[in-house]
Structure formats: structure tokens, C-alpha cells
BAVO-484145 format. One record per atom (N, C-alpha, C): atom name; x negated, y, z. Coordinates in steps of 0.02 Angstrom, whole numbers, plus 32768, in hexadecimal, padded with zeros to 4 digits. Atoms other than C-alpha are relative to their C-alpha. Layout:
<lolos>
    a      x      y      z
   CA      X      Y      Z
...
</lolos>
This chain:
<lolos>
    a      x      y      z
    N   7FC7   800E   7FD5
   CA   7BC1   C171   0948
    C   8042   8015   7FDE
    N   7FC7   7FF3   8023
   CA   7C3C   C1D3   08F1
    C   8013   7FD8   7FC9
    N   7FEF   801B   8036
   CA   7C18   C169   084F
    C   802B   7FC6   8008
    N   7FDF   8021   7FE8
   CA   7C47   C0E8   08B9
    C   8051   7FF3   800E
    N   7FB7   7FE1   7FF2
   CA   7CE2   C12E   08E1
    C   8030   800F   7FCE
    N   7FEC   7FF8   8055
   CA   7D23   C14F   0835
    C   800E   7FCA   7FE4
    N   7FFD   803E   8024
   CA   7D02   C09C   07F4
    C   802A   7FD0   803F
    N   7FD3   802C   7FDA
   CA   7D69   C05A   0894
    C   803D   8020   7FEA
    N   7FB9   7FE5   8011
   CA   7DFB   C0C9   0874
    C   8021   7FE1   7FAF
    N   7FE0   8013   803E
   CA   7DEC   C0A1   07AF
    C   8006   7FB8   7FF3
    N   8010   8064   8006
   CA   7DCC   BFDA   07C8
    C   8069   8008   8036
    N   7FC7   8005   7FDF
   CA   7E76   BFF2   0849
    C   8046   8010   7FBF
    N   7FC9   7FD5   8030
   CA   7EDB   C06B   07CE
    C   800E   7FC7   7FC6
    N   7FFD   8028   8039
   CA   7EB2   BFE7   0736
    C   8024   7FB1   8015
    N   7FE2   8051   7FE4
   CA   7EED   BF4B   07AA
    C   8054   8025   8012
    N   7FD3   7FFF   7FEE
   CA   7F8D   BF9F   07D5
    C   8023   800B   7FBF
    N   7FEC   7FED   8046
   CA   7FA9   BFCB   0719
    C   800A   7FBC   7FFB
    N   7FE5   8052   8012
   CA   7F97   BF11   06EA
    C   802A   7FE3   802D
    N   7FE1   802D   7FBC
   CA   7FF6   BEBF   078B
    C   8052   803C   7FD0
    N   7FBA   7FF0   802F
   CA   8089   BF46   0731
    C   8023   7FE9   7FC5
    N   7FED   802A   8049
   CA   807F   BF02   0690
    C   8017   7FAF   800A
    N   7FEA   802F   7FFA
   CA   8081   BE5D   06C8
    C   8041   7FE9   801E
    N   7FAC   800D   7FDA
   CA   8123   BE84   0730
    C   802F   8025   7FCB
    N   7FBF   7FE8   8032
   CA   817D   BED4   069E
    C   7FEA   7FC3   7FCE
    N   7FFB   8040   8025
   CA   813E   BE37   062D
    C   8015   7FCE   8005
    N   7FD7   8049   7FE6
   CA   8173   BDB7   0699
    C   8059   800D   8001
    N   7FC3   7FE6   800E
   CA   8229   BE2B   06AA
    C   800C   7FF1   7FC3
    N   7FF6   7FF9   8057
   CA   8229   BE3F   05E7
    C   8017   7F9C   7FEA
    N   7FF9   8050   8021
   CA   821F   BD71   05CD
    C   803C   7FE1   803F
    N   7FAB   8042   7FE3
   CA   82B5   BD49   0664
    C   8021   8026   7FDE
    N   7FDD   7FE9   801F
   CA   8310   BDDF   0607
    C   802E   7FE1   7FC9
    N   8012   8038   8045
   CA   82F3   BD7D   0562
    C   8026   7FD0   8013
    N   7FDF   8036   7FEE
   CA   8326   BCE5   059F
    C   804D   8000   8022
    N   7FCE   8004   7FEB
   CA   83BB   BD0F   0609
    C   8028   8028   7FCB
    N   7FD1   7FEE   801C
   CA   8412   BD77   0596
    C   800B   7FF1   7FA7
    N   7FF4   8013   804D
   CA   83DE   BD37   04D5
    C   8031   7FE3   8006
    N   7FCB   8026   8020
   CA   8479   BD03   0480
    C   7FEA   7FD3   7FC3
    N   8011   8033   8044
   CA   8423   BC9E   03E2
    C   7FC8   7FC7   8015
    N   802F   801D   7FF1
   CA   839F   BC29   045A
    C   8021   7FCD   7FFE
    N   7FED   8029   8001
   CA   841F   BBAB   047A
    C   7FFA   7FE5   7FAC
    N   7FF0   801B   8038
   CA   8439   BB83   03C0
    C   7FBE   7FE6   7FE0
    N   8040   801A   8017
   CA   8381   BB58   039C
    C   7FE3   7FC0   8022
    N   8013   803B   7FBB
   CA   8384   BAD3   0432
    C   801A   7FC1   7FDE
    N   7FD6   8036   800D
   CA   83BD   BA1E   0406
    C   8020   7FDC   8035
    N   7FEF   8028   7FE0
   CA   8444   B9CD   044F
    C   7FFC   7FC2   800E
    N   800F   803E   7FE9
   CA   8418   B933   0494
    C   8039   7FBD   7FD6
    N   7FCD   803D   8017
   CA   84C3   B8E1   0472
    C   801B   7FF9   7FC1
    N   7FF6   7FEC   8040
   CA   84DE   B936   03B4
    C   801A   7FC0   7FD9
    N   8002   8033   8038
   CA   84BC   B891   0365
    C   8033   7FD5   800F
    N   7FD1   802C   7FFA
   CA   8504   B81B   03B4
    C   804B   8015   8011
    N   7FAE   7FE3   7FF3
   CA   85B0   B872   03DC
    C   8013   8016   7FD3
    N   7FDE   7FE5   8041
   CA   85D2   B8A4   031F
    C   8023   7FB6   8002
    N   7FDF   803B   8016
   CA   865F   B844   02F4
    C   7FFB   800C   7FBA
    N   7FFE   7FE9   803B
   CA   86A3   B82E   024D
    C   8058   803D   7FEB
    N   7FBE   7FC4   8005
   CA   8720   B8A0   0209
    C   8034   7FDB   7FB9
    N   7FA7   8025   8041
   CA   87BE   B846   01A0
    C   8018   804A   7FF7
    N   7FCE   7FF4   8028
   CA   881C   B8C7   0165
    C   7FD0   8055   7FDD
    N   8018   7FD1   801B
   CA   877B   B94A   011F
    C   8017   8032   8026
    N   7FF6   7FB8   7FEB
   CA   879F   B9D4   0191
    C   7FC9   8019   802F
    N   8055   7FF2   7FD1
   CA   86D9   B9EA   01F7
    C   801A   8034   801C
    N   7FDC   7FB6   7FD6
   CA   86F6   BA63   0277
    C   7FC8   802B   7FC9
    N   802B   7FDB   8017
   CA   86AC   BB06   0235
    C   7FF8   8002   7FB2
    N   8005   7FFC   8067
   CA   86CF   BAD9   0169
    C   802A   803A   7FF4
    N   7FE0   7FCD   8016
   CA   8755   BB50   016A
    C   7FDB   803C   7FF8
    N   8015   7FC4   800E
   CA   86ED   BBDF   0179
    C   8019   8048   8028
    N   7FD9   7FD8   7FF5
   CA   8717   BC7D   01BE
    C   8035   802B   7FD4
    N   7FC5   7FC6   801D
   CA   8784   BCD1   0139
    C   802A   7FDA   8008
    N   7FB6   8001   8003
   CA   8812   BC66   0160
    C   8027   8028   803D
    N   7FDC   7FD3   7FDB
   CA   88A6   BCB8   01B6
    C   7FFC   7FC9   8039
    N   7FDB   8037   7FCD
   CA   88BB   BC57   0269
    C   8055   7FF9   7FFB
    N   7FC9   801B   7FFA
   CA   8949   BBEF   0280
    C   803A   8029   801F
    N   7FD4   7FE7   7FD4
   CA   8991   BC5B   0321
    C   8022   7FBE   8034
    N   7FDC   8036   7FD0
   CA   89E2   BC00   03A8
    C   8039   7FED   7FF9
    N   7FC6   801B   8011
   CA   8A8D   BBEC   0377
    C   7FE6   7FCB   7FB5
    N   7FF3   8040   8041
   CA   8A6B   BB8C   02D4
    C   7FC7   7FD9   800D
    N   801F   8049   7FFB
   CA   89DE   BB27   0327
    C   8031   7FDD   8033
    N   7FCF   802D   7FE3
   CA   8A6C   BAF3   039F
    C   8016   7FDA   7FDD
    N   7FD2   8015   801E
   CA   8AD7   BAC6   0326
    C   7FCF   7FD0   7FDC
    N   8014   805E   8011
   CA   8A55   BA4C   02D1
    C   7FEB   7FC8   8029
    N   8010   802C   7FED
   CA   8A22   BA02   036A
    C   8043   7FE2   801A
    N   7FB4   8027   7FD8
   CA   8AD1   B9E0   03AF
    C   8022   7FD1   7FB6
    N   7FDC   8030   802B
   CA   8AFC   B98F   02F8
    C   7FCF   7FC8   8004
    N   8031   8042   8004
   CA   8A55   B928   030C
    C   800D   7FD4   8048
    N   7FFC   8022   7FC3
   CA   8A7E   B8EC   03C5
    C   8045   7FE6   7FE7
    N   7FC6   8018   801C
   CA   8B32   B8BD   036D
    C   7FF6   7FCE   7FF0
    N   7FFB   8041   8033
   CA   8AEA   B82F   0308
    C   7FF2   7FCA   803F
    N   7FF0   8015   7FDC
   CA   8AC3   B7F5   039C
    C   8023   7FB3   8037
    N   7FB6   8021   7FE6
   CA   8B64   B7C3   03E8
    C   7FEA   7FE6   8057
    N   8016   7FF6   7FD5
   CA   8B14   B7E1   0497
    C   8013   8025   802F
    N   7FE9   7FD2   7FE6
   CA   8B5D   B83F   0514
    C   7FC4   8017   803D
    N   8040   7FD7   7FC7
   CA   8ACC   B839   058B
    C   7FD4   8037   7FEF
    N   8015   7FBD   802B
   CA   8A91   B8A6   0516
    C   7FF5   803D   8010
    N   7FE9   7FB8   7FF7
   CA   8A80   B966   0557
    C   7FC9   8033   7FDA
    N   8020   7FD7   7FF4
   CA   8A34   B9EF   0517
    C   7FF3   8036   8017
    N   802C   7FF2   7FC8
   CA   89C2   BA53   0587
    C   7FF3   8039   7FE6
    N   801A   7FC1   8005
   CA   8975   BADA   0535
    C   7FDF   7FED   7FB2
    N   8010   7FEE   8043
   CA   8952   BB23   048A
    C   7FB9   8042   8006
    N   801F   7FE1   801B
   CA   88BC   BB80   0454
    C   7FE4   8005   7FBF
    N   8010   7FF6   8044
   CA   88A9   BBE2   03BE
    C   7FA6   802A   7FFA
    N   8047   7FF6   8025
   CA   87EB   BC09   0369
    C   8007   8026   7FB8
    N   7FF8   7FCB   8047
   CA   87CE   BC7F   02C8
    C   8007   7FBD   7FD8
    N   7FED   800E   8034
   CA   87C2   BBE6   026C
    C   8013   7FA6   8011
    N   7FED   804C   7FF6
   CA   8805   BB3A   02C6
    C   8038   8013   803A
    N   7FC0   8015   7FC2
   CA   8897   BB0A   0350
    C   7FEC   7FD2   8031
    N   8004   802E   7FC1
   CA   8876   BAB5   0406
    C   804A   7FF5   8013
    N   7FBF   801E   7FEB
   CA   8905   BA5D   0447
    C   7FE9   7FCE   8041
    N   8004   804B   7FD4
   CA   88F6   B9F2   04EF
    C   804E   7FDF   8027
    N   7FC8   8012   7FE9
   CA   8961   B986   0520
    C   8003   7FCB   803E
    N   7FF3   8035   7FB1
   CA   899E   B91A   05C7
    C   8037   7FE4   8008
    N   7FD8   8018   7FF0
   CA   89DF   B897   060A
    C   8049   8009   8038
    N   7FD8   7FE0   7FD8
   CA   8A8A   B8BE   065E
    C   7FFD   7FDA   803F
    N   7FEF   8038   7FBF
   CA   8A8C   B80E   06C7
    C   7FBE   8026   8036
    N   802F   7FFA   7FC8
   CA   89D2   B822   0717
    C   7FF0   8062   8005
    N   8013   7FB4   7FF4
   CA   89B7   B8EB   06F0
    C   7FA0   8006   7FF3
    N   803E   8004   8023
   CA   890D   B8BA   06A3
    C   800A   8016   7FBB
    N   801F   7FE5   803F
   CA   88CA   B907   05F7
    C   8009   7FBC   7FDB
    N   7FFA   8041   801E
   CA   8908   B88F   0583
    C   7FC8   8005   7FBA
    N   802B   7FFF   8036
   CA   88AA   B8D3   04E7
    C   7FFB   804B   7FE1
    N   801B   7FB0   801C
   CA   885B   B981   0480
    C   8007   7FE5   7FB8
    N   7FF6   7FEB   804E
   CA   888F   B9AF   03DB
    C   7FFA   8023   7FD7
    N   800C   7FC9   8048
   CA   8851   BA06   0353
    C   8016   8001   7FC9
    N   7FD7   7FF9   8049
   CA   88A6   BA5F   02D3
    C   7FE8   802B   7FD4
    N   8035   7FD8   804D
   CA   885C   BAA0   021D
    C   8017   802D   7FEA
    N   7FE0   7FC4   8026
   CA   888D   BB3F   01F8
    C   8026   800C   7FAD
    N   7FED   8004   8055
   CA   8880   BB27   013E
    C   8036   7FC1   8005
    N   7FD8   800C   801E
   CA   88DB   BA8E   0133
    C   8048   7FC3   803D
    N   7FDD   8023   7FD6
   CA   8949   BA70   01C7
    C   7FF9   7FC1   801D
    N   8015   8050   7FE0
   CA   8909   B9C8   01F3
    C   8000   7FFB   8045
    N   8019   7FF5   7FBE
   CA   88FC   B99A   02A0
    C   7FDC   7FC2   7FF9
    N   8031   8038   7FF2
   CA   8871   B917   02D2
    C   7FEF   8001   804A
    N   8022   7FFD   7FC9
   CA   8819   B8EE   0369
    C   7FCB   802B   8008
    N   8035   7FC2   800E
   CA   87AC   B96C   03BC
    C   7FBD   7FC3   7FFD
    N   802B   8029   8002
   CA   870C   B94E   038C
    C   7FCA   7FC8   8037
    N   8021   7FE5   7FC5
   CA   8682   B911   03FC
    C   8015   7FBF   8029
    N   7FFD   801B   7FC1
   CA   86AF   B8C0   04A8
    C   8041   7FDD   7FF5
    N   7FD6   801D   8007
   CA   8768   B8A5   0478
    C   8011   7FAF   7FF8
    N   8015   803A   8019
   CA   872B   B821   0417
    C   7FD3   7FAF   802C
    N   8046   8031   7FD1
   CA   86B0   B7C5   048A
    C   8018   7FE2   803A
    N   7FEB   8022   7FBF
   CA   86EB   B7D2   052C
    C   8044   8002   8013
    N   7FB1   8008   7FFA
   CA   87AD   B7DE   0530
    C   8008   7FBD   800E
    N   7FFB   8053   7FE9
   CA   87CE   B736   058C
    C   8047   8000   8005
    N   7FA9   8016   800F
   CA   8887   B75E   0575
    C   800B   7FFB   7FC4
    N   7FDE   7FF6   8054
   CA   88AA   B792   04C9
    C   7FB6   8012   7FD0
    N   804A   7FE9   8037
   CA   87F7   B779   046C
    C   8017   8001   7FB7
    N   8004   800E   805A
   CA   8842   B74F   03B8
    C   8043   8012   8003
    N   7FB3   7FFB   8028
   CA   88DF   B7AC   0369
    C   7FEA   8026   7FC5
    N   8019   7FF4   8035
   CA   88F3   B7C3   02BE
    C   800B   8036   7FF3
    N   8005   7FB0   800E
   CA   88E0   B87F   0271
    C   8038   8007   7FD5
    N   7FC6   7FF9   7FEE
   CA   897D   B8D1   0240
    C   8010   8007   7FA1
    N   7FF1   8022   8048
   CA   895C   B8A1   0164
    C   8009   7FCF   7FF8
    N   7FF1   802C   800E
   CA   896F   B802   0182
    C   8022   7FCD   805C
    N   7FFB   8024   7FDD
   CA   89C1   B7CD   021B
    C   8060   7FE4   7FE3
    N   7FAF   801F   8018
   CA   8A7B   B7AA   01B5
    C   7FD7   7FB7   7FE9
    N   801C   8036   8010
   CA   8A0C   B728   0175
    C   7FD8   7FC4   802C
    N   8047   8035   7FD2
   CA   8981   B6D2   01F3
    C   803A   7FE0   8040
    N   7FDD   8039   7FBA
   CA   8A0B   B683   0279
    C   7FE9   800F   803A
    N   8032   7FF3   7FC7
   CA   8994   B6BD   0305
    C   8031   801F   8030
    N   7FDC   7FD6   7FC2
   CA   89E6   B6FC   03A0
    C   7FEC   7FE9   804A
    N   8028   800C   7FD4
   CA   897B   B71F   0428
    C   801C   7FE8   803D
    N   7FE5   8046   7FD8
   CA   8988   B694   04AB
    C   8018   8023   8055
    N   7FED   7FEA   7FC7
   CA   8978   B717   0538
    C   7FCC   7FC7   8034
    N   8046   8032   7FC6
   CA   88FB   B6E2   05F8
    C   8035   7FD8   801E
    N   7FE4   8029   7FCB
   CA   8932   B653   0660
    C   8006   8029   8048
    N   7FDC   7FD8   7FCC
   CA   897A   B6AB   06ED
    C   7FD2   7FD9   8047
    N   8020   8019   7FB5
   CA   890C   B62F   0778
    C   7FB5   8005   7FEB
    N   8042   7FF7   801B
   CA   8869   B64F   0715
    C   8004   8066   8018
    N   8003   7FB3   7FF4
   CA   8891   B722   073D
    C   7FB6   7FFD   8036
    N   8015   7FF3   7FDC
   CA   8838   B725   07DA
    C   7FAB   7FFB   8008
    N   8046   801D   8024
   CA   8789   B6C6   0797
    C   7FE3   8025   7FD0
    N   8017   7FE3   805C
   CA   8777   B742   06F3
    C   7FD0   804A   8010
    N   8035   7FB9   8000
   CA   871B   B7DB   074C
    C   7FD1   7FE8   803F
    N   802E   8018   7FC7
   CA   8692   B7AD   07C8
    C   7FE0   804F   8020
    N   8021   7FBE   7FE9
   CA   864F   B867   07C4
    C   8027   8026   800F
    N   7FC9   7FD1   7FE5
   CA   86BF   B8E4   0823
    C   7FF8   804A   7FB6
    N   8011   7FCD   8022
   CA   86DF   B97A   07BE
    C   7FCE   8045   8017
    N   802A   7FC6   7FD2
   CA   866B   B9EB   0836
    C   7FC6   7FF2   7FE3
    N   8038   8012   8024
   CA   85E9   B987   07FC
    C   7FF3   8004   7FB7
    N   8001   7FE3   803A
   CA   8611   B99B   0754
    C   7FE1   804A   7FE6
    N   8016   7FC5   800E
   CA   860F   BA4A   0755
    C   7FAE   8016   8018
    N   8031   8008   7FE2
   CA   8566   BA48   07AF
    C   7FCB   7FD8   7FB9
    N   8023   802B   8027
   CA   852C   B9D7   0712
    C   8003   8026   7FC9
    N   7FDF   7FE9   802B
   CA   8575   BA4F   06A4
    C   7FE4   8055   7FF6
    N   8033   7FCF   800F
   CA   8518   BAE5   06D7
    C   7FC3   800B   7FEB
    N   804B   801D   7FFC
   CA   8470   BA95   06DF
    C   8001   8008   7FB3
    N   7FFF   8008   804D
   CA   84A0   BA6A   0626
    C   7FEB   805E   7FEF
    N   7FFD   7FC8   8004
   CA   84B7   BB1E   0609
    C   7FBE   801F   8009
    N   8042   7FDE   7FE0
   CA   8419   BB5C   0666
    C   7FC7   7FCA   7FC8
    N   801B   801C   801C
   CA   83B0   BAC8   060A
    C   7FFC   8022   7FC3
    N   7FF3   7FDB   803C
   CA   83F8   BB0B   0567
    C   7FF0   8061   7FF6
    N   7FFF   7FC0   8005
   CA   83DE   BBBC   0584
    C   8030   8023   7FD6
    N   7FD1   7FF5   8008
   CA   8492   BBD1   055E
    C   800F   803D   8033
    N   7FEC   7FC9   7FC0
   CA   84B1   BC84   05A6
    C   8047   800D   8006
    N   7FB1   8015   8000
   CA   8566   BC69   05DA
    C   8014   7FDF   8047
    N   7FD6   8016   7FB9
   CA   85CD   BC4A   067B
    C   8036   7FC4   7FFD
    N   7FC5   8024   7FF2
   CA   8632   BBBA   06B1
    C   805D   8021   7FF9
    N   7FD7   7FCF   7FE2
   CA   86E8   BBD4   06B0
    C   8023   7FDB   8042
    N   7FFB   800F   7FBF
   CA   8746   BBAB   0756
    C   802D   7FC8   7FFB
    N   7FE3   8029   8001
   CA   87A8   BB23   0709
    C   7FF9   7FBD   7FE3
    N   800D   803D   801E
   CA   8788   BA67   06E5
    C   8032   7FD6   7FEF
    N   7FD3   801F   801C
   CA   87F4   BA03   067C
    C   7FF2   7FB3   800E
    N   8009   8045   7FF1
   CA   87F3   B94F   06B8
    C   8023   7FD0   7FBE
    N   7FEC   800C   8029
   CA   8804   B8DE   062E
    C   7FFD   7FAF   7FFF
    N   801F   8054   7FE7
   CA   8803   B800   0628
    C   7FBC   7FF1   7FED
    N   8043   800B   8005
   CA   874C   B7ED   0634
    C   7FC9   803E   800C
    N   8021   7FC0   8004
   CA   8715   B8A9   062C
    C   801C   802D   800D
    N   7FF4   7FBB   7FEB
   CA   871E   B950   0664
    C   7FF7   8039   7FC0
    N   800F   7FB4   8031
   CA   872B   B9F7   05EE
    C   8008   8039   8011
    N   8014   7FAC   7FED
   CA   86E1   BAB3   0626
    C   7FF3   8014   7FC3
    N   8028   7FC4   8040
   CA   86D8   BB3B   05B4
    C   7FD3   8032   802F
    N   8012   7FD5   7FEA
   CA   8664   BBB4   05C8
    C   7FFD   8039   7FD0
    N   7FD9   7FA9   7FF8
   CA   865D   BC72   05B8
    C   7FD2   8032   7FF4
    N   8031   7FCC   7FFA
   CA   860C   BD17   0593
    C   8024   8027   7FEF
    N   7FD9   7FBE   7FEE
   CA   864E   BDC1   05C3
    C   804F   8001   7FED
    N   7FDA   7FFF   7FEB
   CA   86E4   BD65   05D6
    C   8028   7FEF   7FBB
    N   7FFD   8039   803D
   CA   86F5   BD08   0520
    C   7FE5   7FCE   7FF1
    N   8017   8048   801B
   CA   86F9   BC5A   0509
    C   7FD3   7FF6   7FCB
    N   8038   7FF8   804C
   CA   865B   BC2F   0494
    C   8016   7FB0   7FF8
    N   7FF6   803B   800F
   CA   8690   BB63   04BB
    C   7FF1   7FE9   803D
    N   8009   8024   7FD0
   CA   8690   BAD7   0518
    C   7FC7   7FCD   801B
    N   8043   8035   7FDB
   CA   861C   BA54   0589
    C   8031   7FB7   8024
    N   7FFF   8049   7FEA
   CA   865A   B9AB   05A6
    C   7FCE   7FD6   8025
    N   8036   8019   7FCB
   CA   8622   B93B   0633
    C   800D   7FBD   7FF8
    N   7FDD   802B   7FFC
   CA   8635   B87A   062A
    C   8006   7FE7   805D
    N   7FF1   8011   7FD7
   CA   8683   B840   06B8
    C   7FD3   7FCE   8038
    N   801E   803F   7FBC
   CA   8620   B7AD   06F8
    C   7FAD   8004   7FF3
    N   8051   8009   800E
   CA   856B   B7CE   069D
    C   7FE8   804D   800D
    N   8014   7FBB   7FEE
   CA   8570   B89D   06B3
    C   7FD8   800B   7FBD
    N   801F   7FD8   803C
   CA   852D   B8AD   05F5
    C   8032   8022   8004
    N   7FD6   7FB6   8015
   CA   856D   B956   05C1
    C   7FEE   8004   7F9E
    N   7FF0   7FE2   804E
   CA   85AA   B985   0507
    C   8011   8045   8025
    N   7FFC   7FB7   8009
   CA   85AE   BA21   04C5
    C   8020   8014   7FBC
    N   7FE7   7FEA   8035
   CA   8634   BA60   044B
    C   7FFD   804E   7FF8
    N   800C   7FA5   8003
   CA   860D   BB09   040B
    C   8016   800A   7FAB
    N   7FEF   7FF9   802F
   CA   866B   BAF6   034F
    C   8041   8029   7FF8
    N   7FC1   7FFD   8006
   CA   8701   BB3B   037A
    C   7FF3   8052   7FF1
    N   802E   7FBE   8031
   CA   8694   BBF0   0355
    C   803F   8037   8031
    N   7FE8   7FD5   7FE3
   CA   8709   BC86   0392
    C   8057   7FF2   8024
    N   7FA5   7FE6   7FE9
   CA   87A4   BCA0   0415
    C   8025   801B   7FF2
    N   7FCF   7FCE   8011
   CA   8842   BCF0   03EC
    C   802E   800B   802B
    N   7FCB   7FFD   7FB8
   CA   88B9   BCAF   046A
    C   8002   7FC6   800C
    N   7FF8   8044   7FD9
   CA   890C   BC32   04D6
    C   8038   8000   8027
    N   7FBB   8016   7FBE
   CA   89A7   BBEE   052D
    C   7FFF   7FB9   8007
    N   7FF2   804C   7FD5
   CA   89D0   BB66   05A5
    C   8040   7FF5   800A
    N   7FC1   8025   800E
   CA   8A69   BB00   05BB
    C   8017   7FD6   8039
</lolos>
């Protein structure tokens, strides 16, 4: 009877041992998952391929490297306000500058409708500005093609700008839904990183950055009418930022 009694306690004791382990193993792997920072980068993006554009003027996001000095925000002003010059545009505004250890964001908007007219990237090393990479390219249904800032004294190009009665037709997905498309991405990816609380409406697409402990790591693009999401993550470290 007693032996009895012994091998129930130790058959109990040994099931509550394993049923522990299994609740700190199953903890240990959401741990893992919710907080790795290097899981995203082993994942493939879906849209990688087809959303590489090409690059005219040799400046790949990310060639510079980190030892160059960043630009700073005053002298990436000053090249994007000489590149919106050639121009000869007044609808022209720019919106907001962000600087990166080793590239320049620039967005810019339309003054007439107050839509995102276009994103600009600038090369640390060699001042260039181009289109950002990515989505700029694809889905911009206002300003998809302007030329990069080595050869636009030359190419004639001057972006045509959206038909003003076509505005209202160019986003089918609210931006709520966006962001909603935009986390999922995130969670899919096992991107451990927070939305931030602001969506940039753009002609055809939306642009969220997201966040961790309150530094931009990059952004998530949504398209407007199909809800694919890009994912720019070249722009590598924050430094700062002003708006306009």
C-alpha cells in the first residue's frame, strides 16, 4: 500500500516537472520569436524581385557604407531644394527630411491637392539625389518617372504631375486598412517592431515606418488599390528628422 503510495506521488511529481518544462519551452520559443532582432533578415520578401528598380546614377542604397560622414539636415536641404529647382514647379513642397548614417530621405507634396507627391533619396558619398527606391518607382501614379539629379540638366523630363479628376480613383484601400495590412506584414515577417502612428498618403500608396524602442529601423509601404506591402529597410540607421 505504501509502495503504492510513493509511485503515485513520484508518477505525479515527474508529470508536474515535465508539464513545467513544457511551459518554460513553449515561453522560451514566443520569447525567441517576439523579441529576435536578426529573424526578419533570413525571411524573403515576397516583393524583393520584382520592385528592384534600376539605379542610373550608381548610388545602391547601402554602397556607401557606414564610414561615411552623414549629410545632416541642413546640407541635405540644400540639395534637395536645388534638385526641386530644375524643376521649375512650384507645386513642388518639401515635407520632410530624414537623415540616415549613410543616405538622405526627402518627401515631398503636392501643394494644390496636399497629397505625397514623391520620396527621395540622397547618397551620402556622392550627393546625388534619385528616386527612392522600391514603391516610388512602381506605384507613384503621379510622379512615377523623374530623372536623378546627374543627369537631369540633360534628359528634358519634367514630371507631368496626377490629373487632378483621376485623385479620387487612385486609393481604393483607406489608410486604416493599410495599416492593418501593414502589421500583419510585420507579424508574418517576424519583424519585432511597432507601427508608428503616422501614415503618409502618397498617389497610389501609403508609407509607415516602423519602430523599436523608439528608433526608426525603416519603412512598409502599402499599395493603394491591391494592399501588396513593400518593405524598405536600406536606409540602415536614424540620426534625425525635420518637417516643413
Amino acid at each position: 500500500m505504501e509502495s503504492h503510495r510513493m509511485a503515485r506521488k513520484r508518477n505525479l511529481f515527474l508529470g508536474l516537472v515535465a508539464i513545467a518544462l513544457l511551459v518554460l519551452a513553449g515561453a522560451a520559443i514566443f520569447f525567441w520569436m517576439r523579441f529576435a532582432t536578426g529573424t526578419a533578415s533570413v525571411l524573403p520578401d515576397p516583393l524583393a524581385v520584382r520592385m528592384a528598380p534600376t539605379d542610373p546614377c550608381g548610388c545602391t542604397p547601402g554602397s556607401s557604407g557606414d564610414t561615411d560622414i552623414p549629410l545632416g539636415l541642413a546640407k541635405t536641404k540644400s540639395i534637395v531644394d536645388d534638385y526641386l529647382k530644375n524643376f521649375n514647379d512650384a507645386n513642388l513642397a518639401l515635407k520632410e527630411i530624414i537623415v540616415y548614417n549613410n543616405n538622405s530621405y526627402a518627401r515631398i507634396a503636392d501643394r494644390v491637392t496636399g497629397i505625397n507627391a514623391m520620396e527621395l533619396f540622397v547618397d551620402t558619398e556622392t550627393s546625388i539625389v534619385i528616386s527612392e527606391y522600391g514603391t516610388n518607382f512602381h506605384w507613384n501614379l503621379g510622379y512615377p518617372s523623374i530623372p536623378d539629379s546627374k543627369t537631369i540638366g540633360y534628359s528634358g523630363l519634367v514630371p507631368p504631375g496626377p490629373r487632378t479628376d483621376n485623385i479620387p480613383n487612385l486609393l481604393s484601400i483607406s489608410s486604416q486598412q493599410a495599416e492593418v495590412i501593414a502589421r500583419e506584414y510585420l507579424q508574418q515577417y517576424r519583424i519585432n517592431a511597432r507601427l508608428s502612428s503616422n501614415v503618409d498618403v502618397f498617389y497610389g500608396y501609403y508609407v509607415m515606418e516602423y519602430m523599436k524602442w523608439g528608433k526608426v529601423l525603416g519603412m512598409i509601404s502599402i499599395n493603394g488599390n491591391t494592399g501588396e506591402a513593400f518593405r524598405h529597410d536600406w536606409h540602415q540607421t536614424f540620426i534625425a528628422r525635420r518637417t516643413y
